[in-house]
ZAMARGU-4260 file (C-alpha; in steps of 0.2 Angstrom, whole numbers, plus 5000, padded with zeros to 4 digits):
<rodrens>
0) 4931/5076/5075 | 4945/5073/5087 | 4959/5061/5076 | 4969/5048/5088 | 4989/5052/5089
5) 4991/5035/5080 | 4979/5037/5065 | 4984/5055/5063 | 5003/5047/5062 | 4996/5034/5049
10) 4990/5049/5037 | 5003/5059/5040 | 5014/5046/5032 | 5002/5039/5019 | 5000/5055/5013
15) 5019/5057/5012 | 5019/5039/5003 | 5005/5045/4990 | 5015/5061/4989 | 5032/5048/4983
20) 5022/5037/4972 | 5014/5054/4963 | 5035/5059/4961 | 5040/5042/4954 | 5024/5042/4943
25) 5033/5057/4934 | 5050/5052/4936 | 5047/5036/4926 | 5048/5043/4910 | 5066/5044/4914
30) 5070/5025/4917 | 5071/5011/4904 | 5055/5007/4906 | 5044/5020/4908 | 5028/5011/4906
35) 5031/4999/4918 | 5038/5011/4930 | 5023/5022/4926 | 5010/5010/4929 | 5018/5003/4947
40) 5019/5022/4954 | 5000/5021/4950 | 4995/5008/4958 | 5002/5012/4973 | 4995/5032/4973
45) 4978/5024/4972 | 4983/5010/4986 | 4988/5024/4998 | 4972/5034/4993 | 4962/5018/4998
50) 4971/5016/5013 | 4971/5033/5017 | 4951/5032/5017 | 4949/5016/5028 | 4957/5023/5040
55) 4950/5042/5039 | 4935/5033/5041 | 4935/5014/5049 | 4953/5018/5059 | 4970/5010/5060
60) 4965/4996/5067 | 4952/4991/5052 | 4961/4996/5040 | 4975/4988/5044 | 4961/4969/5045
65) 4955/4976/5025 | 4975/4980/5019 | 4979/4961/5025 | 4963/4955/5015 | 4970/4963/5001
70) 4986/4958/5002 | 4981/4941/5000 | 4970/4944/4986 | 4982/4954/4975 | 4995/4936/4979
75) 4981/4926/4974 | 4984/4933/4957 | 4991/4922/4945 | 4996/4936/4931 | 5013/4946/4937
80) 5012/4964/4933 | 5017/4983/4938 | 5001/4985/4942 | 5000/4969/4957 | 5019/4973/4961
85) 5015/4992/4965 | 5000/4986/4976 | 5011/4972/4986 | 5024/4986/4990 | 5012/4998/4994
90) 5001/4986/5006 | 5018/4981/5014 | 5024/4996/5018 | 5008/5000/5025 | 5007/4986/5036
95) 5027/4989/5040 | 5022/5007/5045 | 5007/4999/5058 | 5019/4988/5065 | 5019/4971/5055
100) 5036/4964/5053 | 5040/4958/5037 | 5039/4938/5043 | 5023/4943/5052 | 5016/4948/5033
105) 5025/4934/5026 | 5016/4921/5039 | 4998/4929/5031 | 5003/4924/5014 | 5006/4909/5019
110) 4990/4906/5030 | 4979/4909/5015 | 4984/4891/5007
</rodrens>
């Protein structure tokens, strides 16, 4: 199976991302907060595993459509957490990296009210 230039940029740097989340998950037990910090790393390994799937398999484009989607779900949530902070920054720099500017993303938040 051939991989398009752009979706084989996409994993290239979503696996770089994962590999930077993996490194903060251990540096966290260095920080003030560890648990906190611990927890956010986590969340955003397993939203660049996720996102490293949709596209593998539904491409950049798709993925892109699903990461939006969850974007506003994970703002829906009304409880502030590591957990929901690590999967906004993940999903943004995602988006950031397809070519959504930051008031583009923004504008998608506000659309879901």
């Amino acid at each position: 199976m051939q991989v398009a230039p752009e979706q084989e940029r996409v994993l290239k740097s979503l696996n770089a991302f994962k590999a930077i989340a993996k490194q903060a998950l251990l540096a966290a037990v260095t920080t003030k907060d560890p648990e906190y910090w611990q927890r956010h790393a986590e969340s955003r390994r397993l939203i660049y595993k996720n996102l490293i799937t949709w596209v593998e398999m539904d491409g950049v484009e798709t993925a892109c459509s699903r990461a939006l989607q969850e974007y506003r779900q994970v703002l829906q949530g009304k409880e502030s957490s590591p957990e929901q902070a690590g999967r906004l920054e993940a999903l943004e720099g995602f988006l950031s990296l397809c070519g959504f500017d930051e008031r583009t993303i923004k504008q998608s938040q506000r659309s879901m009210y």
